[in-house]
Structures are given as structure tokens and as C-alpha cells.
C-alpha positions in Angstrom: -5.5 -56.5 83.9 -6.1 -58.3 80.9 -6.9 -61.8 83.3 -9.4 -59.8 85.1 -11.1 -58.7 81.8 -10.7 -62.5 80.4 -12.0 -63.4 84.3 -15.2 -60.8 83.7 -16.1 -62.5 80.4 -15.8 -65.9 81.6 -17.2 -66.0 84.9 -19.2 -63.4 85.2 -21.5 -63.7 81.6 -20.2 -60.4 80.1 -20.0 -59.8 76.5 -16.9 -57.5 76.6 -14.6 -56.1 79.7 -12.2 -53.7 79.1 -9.6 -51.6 81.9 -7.9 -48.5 80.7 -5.3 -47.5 83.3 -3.9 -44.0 82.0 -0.4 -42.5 83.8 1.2 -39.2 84.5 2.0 -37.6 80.6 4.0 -38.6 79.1 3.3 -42.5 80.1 1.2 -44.5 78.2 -1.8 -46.2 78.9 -2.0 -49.0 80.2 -4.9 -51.5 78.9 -6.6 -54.4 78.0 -9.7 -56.1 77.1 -11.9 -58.9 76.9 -14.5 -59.7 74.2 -13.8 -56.6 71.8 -12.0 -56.6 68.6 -8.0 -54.9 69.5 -8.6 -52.4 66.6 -11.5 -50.8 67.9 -10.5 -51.2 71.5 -7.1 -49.7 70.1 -9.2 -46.9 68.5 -11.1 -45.8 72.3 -7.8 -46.2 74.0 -5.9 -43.7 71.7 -9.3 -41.4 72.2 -8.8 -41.3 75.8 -5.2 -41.2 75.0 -6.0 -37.7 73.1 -7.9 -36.6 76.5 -11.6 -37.2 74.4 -13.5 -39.6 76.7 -16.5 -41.0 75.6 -19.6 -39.8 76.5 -20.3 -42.3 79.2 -16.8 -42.0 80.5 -17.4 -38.2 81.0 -21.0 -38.7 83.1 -18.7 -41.3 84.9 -16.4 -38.4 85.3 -19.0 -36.4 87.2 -19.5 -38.4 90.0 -22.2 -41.1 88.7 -20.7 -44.3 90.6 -21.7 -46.6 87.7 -22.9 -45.0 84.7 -25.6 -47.2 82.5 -25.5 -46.7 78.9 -28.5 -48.2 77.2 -29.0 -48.2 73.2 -25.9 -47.7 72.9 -25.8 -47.5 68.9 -27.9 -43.9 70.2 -26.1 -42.9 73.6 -22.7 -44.1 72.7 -22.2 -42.6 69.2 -19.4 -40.7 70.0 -17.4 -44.3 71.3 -15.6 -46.4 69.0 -16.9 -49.6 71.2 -20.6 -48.3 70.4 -21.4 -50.8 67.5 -20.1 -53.6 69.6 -22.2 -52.9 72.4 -25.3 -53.1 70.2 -28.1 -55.4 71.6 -26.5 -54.8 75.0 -25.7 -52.6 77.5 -22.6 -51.0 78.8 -22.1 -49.8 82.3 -18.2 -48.1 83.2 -17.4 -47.8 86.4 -14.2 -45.5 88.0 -11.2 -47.3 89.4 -10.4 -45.2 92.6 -9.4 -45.4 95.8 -8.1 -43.7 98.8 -9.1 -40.7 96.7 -6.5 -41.1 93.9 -8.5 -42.6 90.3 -6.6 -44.8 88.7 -9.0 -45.5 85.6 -11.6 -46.7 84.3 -13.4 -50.6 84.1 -16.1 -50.9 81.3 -18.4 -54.1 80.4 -21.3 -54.7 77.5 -23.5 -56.9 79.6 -26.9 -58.3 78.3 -29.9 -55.7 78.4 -30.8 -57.8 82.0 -27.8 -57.6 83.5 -27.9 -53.6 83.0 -31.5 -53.8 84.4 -30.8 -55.2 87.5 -29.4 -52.8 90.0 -27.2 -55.8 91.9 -25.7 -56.1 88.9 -24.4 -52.2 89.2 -23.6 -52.8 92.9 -21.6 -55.9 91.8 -19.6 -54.3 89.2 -19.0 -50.9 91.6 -17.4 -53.5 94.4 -15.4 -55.5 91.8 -14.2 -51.6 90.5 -13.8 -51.3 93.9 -11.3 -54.5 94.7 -9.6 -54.1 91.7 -8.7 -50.0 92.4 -7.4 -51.4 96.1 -5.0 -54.2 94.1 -3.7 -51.3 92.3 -3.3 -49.0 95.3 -1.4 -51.8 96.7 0.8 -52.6 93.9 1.5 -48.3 93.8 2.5 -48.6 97.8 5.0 -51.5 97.0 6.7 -49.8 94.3 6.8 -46.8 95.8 8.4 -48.6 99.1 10.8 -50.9 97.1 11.9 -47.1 95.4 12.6 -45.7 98.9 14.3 -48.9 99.8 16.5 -48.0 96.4 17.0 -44.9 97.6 18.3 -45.5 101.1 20.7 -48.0 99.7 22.2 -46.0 96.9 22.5 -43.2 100.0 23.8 -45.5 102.5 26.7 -46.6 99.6 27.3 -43.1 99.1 27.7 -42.3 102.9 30.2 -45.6 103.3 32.1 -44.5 100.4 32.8 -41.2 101.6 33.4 -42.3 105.0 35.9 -45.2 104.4 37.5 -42.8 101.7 38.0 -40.0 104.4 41.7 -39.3 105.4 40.7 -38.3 108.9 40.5 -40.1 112.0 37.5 -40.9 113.1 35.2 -42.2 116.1 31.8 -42.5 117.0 30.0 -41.4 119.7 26.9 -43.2 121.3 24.1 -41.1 123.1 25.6 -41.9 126.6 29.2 -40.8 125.6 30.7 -43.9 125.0 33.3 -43.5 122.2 33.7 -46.4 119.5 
């Protein structure tokens, strides 16, 4: 996450890209950023940490895709990244997908940027692509824990099998006996 920020910054003309990722209590967040000073950034991570999201983060909570926050210094008072956002614009926009939110993706973009709705389209479709990497990387830990799983299982059922003082045979669906 913190290329993708670095990516933001560099290619797209960004001032500042941040991702906060938070987990399931008691994990911590995961985060990074692009642009902002890592004691301030550290500062709004801890915030959402606490369960206070910023102002913007909350009206991004309620179902606006990407929220706009202009004059920040004004609108943004109550975020740590306010002061650093000053002259710009920030717009935050949700990481979800498949119904599951996985965080959040927040830029300060020149006052033109923020002007131009293309720009908000742009940055809900790269929320978008970067929520779907994240769903993906979820559905391959969660197979390669299930493959875990079926080993450790299979091990136990060899061990108990092998260990057995019984005779034993195997039966196939058409009767044969092994």
C-alpha cells in the first residue's frame, strides 16, 4: 500500500496519498502514506485507531462515494492532516468490495483537481481496483488457510490410521475390497 500511495503522488500529480486499512480488534491498522509528514499521518491513524474518524471519513461513512473536502483548514478541523491539506483539496474515497469495506484511500489534490468531477470518478475506480487487489489477496489467504487445514487433518487421519492395531480394508463404491 505504501507503492500505491508513492504511485498516486508520482504519477498521478497528488500532493499527499494516504490508505488506512483497519482489521478485526484487536489487529492493528494497517497504513501508509505518501506526501504527509509520518507524525501527523501517525497522529490520524491512531484517531481512527480510537474509532474517531475524521469528519470527511464519517460523510464518507454515509454513503457519499467520494467525499470532497474543500477549505480544509475550515471543514477538516477536526483531522490532524487538515493543515497539510491547506491550499488544496482532499477527497477520501471507501475501499470496498463485494460488500465487505476494507478502508479507506485519501489524497490532497490541487483546488482543480477537486473541481473536476473526472477527477472524482478517477479516484472512485482506482478505490475501486485497489479494494478488488485486496479482496483477492483475502481469498488467497483464506484458501492457502484451508489448504493448512486439510493437511494438518489429513496428517491426523494417517496417523491414526497407520497407528490403529486393527485390520483394516477399504471398500470402493462397487464393492471391490482393497
Amino acid at each position: 500500500i505504501r507503492q500505491a500511495c508513492e504511485l498516486l503522488v508520482e504519477t498521478r500529480g497528488f500532493n499527499g496519498a494516504w490508505i488506512a486499512l483497519p482489521g478485526e480488534p484487536p489487529a492493528p491498522i494497517i497504513a501508509a502514506q505518501s506526501g504527509f509528514p509520518q507524525a501527523v499521518f501517525a497522529d490520524h491513524i491512531q484517531r481512527i485507531a480510537r474509532g474517531d474518524p475524521s469528519t470527511c471519513m464519517q460523510r464518507e461513512q454515509a454513503g457519499e462515494t467520494v467525499v470532497l473536502a474543500e477549505n480544509t483548514p475550515l471543514s477538516c478541523a477536526d483531522c490532524p492532516l487538515a493543515r497539510f491539506y491547506d491550499g488544496a483539496a482532499a477527497l477520501i474515497a471507501c475501499l470496498a468490495h463485494a460488500g465487505e469495506t476494507y478502508g479507506w484511500l485519501g489524497v490532497s489534490v490541487p483546488a482543480s483537481f477537486a473541481a473536476d468531477p473526472e477527477e472524482r470518478n478517477l479516484l472512485a475506480e482506482i478505490a475501486g481496483d485497489l479494494a478488488f487487489a485486496l479482496h483477492v489477496i483475502k481469498l488467497d489467504e483464506q484458501r492457502q488457510q484451508t489448504e493448512e487445514t486439510l493437511r494438518q487433518s489429513e496428517e491426523q487421519f494417517k496417523s491414526v490410521f497407520e497407528a490403529a492395531n486393527v485390520g483394516k480394508s477399504i471398500t470402493q463404491i462397487g464393492g471391490q475390497i482393497n
